[in-house]
C-alpha positions as CSV (number, residue, x, y, z in Angstrom):
1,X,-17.5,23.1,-4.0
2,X,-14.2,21.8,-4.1
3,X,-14.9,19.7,-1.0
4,X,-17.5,17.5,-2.9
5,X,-14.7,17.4,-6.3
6,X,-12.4,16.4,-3.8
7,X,-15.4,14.0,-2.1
8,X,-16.5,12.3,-5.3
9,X,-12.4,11.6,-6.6
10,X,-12.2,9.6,-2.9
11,X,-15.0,7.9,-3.8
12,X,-14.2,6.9,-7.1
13,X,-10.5,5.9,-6.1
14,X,-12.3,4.1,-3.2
15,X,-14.5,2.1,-5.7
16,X,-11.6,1.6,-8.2
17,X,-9.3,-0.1,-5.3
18,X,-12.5,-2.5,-4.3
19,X,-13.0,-3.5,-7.5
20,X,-10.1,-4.4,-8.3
21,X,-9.6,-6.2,-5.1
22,X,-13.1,-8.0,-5.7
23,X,-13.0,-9.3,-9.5
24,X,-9.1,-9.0,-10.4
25,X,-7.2,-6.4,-11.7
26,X,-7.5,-7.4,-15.3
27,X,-11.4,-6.5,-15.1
28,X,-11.6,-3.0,-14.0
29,X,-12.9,-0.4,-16.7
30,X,-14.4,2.9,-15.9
31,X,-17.9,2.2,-16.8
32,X,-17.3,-0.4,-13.9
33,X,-15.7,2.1,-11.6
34,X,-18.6,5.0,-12.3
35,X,-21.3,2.3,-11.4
36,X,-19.4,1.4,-8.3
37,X,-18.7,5.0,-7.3
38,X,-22.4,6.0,-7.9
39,X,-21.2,8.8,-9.8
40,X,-21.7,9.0,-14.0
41,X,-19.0,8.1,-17.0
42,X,-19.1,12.0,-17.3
43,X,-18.3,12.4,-13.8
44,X,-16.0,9.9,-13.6
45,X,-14.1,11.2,-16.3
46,X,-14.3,14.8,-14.6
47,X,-11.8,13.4,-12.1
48,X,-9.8,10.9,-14.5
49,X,-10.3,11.6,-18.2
50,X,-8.4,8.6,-19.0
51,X,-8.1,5.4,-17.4
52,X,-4.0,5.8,-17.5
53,X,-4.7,8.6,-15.0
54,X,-7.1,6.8,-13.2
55,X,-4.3,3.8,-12.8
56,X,-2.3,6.5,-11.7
57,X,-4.3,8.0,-9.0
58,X,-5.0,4.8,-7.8
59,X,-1.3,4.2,-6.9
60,X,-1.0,7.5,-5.3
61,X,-3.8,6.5,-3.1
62,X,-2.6,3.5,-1.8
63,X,1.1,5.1,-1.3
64,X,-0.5,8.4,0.6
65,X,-2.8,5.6,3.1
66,X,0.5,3.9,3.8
67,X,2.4,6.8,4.7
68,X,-0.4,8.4,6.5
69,X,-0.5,5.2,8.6
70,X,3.2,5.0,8.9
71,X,3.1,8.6,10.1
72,X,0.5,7.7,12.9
73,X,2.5,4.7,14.1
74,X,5.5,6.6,14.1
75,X,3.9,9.4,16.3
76,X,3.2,6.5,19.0
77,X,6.9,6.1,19.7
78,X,8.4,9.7,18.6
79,X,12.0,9.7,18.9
80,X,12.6,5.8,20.3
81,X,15.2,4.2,18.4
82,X,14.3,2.2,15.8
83,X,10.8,3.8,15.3
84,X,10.2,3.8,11.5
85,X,11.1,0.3,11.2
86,X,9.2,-1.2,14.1
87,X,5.7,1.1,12.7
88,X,6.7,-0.7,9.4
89,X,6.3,-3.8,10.7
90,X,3.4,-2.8,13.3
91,X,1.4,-1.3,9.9
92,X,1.9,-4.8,7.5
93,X,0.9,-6.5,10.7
94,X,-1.7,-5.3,11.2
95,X,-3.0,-5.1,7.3
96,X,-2.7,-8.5,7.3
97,X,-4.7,-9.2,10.2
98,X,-7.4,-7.4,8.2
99,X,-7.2,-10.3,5.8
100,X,-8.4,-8.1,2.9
101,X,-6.9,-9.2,-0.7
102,X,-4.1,-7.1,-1.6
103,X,-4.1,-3.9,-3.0
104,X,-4.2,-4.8,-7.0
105,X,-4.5,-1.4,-7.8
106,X,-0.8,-1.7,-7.9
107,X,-0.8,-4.9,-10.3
108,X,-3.7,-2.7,-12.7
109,X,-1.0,-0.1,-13.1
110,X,1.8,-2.5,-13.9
111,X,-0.5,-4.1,-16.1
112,X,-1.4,-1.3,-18.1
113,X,1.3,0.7,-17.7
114,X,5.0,-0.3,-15.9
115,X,6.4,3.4,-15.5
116,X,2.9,3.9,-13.3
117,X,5.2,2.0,-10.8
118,X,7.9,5.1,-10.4
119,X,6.1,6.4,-7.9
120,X,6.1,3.4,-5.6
121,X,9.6,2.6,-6.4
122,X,10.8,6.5,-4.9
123,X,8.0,5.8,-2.5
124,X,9.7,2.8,-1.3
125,X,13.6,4.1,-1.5
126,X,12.5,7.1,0.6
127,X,10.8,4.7,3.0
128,X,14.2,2.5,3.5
129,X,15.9,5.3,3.9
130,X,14.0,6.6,6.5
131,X,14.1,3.3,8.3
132,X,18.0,3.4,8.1
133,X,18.5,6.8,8.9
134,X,16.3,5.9,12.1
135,X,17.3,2.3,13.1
136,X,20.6,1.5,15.5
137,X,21.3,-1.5,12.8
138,X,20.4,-0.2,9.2
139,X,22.0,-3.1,7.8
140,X,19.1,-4.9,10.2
141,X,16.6,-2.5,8.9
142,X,17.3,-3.7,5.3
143,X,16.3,-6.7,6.0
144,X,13.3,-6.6,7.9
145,X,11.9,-4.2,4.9
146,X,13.1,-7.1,2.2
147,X,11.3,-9.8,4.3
148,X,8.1,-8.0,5.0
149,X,8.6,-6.7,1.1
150,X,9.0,-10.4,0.1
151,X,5.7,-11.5,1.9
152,X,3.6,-8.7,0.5
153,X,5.0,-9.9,-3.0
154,X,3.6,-13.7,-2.1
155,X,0.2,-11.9,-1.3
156,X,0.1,-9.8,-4.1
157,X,1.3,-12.8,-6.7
158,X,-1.2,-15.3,-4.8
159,X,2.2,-17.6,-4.6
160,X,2.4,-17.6,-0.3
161,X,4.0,-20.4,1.4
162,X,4.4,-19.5,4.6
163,X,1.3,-21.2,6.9
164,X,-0.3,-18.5,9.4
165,X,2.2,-20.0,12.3
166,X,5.2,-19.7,10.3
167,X,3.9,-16.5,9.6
168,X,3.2,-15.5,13.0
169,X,6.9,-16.8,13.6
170,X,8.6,-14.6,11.0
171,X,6.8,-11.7,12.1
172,X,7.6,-12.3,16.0
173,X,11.6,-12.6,15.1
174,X,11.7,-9.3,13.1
175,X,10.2,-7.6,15.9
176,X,12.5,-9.0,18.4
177,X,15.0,-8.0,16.0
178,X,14.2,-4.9,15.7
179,X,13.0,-3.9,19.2
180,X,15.0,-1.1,21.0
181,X,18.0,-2.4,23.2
């Protein structure tokens, strides 16, 4: 039983981050979400009985499948210096490869509700703090994570101006900058 709770709350978060990635942030409401899901408003509201704590699931899902991918790029290079920094870069590569609109779960939550956004800033500090405590330049660390921070802003604010070479560019020098000596 508490395989198919668990089941139908992925699949509603699921739903929730692909709507809001397909008709805007500003559009998501949780008769929307329960159509999308396949799952009734009562069901829907089973899971999240408010759309506050649907907002905030949502963010928690996007932070737990970054970590969890962090995690399994990390793994690849277990105990090389510099290995939380270079999965970083290897994981928002790679995202953006995918091409896929950015996650405006995150911009439904700071719509509706700015404190929703805790989360991701502890999310984050733990994140750079790992990539220091693991890189041979932290100060070099620090920067890679505010350039790749800064690009995922453009993406997320529709406001890029790097071209896909210039892109391909940045991306090449932080890696170089960040590989292992």
């Amino acid at each position: 039983m508490a395989d198919g709770r668990s089941g139908a709350r992925d699949k509603i978060l699921s739903a929730a981050d692909h709507l809001a990635r397909e008709v805007g942030p500003g559009h998501i409401s949780l008769d929307a979400v329960a159509q999308r899901a396949g799952v009734s408003k009562g069901g829907l509201l089973y899971h999240f009985p408010t759309k506050a704590k649907l907002l905030e699931a949502l963010v928690e899902y996007h932070l737990h499948a970054f970590d969890e991918g962090m995690k399994k790029r990390e793994r690849l290079n277990e105990g090389a210096p510099n290995n939380v920094v270079n999965a970083y870069v290897d994981l928002f590569t790679r995202e953006h490869k995918r091409k896929q609109p950015p996650p405006s779960g995150l911009m439904v939550a700071l719509a509706e509700n700015p404190n929703l956004l805790d989360p991701v800033r502890r999310f984050n500090r733990i994140l750079l703090d790992r990539m220091k405590n693991n890189s041979v330049d932290p100060t070099m660390a620090m920067i890679v994570f505010l350039a790749i921070e800064g690009i995922r802003s453009m993406e997320l604010f529709n406001t890029r101006a790097l071209g896909e070479e210039e892109f391909d560019a940045v991306i090449a020098r932080l890696k170089e900058l960040v590989k292992p000596a």
